[in-house]
N, C-alpha and C positions, 0 to 999 in steps of 0.2 A: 504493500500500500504506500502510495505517496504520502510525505510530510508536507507540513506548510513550510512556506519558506522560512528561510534561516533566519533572518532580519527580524520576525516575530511568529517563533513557534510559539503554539498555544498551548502546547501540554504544559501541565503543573508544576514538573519537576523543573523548568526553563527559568530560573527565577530572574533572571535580565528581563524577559519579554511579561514574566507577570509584575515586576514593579510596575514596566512601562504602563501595563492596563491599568492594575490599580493605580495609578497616580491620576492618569489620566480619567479613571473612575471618580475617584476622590473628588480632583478639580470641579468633575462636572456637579460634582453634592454640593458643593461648597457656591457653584454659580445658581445653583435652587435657592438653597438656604437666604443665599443674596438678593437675587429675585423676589422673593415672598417677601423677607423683609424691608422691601426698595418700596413693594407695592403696598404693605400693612403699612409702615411709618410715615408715608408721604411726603418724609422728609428734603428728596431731592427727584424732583418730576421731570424734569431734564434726562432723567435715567429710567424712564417708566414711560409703558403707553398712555397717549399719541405721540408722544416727541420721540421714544425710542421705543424698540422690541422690547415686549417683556423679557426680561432676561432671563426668567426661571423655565421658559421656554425652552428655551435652547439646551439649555442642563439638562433637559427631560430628551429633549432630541438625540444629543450626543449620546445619553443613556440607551433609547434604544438602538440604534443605532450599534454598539457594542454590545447588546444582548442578541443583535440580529445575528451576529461577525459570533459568537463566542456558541452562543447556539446551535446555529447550523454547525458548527464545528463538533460537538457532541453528536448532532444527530449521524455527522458521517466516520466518526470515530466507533460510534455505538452500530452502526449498520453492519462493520464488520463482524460481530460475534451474532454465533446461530441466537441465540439464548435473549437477545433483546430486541424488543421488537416495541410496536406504539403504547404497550400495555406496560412494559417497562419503564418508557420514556415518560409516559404521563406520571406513573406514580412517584419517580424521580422528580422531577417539575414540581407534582404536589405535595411533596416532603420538601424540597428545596423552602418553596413559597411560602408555605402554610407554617413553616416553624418560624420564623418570625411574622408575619403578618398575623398569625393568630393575637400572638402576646400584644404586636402593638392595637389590633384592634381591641382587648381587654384595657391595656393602657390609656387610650382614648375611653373608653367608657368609664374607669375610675379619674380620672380627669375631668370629664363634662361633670360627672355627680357633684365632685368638689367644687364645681363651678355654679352649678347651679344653687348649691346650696350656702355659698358662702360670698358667693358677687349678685351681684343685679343687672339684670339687660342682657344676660344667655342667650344669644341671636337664633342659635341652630336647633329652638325648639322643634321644627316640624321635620328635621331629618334624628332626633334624638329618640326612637320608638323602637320597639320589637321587631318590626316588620323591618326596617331601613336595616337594623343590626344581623336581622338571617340576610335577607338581600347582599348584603357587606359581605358576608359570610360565604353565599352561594356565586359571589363574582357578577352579582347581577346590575351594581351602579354604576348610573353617569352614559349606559348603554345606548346607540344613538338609534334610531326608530321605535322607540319606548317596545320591544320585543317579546319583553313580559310584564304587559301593562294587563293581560286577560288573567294573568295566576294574581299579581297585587294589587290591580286596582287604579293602580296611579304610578306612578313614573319613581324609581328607586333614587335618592340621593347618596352620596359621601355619608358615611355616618357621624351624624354627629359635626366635632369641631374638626374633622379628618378631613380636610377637600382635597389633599393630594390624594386619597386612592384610589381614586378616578382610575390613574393612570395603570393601579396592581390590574384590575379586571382588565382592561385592553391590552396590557399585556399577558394574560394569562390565555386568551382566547387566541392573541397569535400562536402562542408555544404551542396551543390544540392545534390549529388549522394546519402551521406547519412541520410539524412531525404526524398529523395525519398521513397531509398532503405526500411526506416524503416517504412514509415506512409502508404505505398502501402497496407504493409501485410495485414493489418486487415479486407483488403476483398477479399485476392488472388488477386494473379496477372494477370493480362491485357496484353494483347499484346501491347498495348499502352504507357500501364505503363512502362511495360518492353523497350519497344522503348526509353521514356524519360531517366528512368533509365541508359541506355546504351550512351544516349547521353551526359549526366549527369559524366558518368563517364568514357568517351574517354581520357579528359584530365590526370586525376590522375592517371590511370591506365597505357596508353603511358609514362606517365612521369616516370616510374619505370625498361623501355626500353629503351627508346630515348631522356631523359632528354636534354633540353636547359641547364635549372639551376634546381636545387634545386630534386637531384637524391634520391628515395626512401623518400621523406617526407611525403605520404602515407603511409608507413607503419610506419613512427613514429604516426601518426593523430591515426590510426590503434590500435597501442598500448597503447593511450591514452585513446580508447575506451575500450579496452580489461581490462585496471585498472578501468574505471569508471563500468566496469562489475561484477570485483571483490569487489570492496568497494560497491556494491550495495547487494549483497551477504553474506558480512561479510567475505570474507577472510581475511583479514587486519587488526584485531582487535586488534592487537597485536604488531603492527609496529605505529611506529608512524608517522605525516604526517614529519615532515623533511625526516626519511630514503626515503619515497614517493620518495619525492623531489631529493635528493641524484640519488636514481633508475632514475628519469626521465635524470638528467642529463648525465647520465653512458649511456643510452642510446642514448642520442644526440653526444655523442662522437663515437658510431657507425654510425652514418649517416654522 
């Protein structure tokens, strides 16, 4: 089996090519954090929409973006062995995910309670309920053609004081759609298949139309793929991983 290229192999044991990700991971958390609080403080609007891009934007961009690039790179490392296949990959994905997003969403729910019980003016009454918390739960908010508006009723938000999770459910629906997409092939496709597949990727695809939040972050994910195609290839030999890195960014600034 071919490796990626040398400049930035992705396996774990490379620990050059993983500072480079993680740093460049880092960076991108640290331009959210900045972003949110540019847009909550209002302190300098010069640095915030309409004068500029949101900036926590782009963080989010760059983010998927490297989940596209590192992903795919699992699903074509894990294709080689008989023994894993899409039932594998999912429950990897929902161990990965689910061990921290669980806690943080318990952390957000003892945090609003403090909130509400000890401040005045708790904005996010009407996403604070049962209902919004399994929805969180089952990956169902911020969804864009309201999907499962006939199981709840109404349109699922962010729980609570959380409005970045928006971004966990859109990205969880891609991990479905494309490790469907890719682990299906190797026995042609089902009508079945193709049914999951389709359902798999209602949301990422709607959301490139009808976006709630987070407009065209499939085709960042997209492009992430499309680099970890090329460094699987050897285009890249010659570039080194910061310019990568640089390019990923340039790209988050189109989204």
């Amino acid at each position: 089996m071919k490796t990626s290229s040398s400049f930035l192999p992705l396996g774990p044991d490379q620990n050059d090519a993983s500072f480079a990700l993680d740093l460049l991971r880092a960076l991108a958390a640290q331009v959210v954090v900045f972003g949110h609080a540019i847009s909550f403080f209002n302190q300098y609007p010069f640095l915030d929409y309409p004068r500029f891009a949101y900036i926590q934007d782009m963080g989010v961009a760059v983010f998927f973006i490297f989940s596209g690039l590192l992903i795919s790179h699992t699903l074509r490392k894990g294709s080689t062995r008989n023994d894993y296949g899409f039932a594998s990959f999912t429950v990897d994905r929902i161990a990965r995910i689910y061990s921290g997003y669980v806690p943080a969403l318990f952390f957000v729910l003892l945090v609003d309670l403090l909130l509400i019980k000890f401040t005045q003016g708790y904005v996010h009454s009407n996403e604070f309920n049962l209902k919004t918390f399994i929805g969180n739960l089952l990956m169902l908010q911020e969804l864009p053609g309201r999907p499962f508006i006939w199981i709840t009723g109404e349109h699922i938000n962010s729980f609570g004081s959380a409005r970045s999770f928006w971004s966990v459910a859109q990205e969880s629906w891609i991990y479905l759609f494309w490790g469907a997409l890719y682990f299906f092939r190797r026995g042609g496709y089902t009508w079945q298949q193709l049914l999951l597949i389709g359902c798999f990727a209602f949301s990422p695809i709607m959301n490139l139309f009808f976006a709630i939040k987070g407009t065209g972050l499939l085709v960042c994910w997209l492009f992430g793929a499309l680099v970890e195609e090329a460094l699987y290839k050897g285009y890249f030999k010659r570039i080194s991983s910061w310019l990568l890195g640089f390019a990923a960014l340039a790209g988050g600034v189109g989204y």
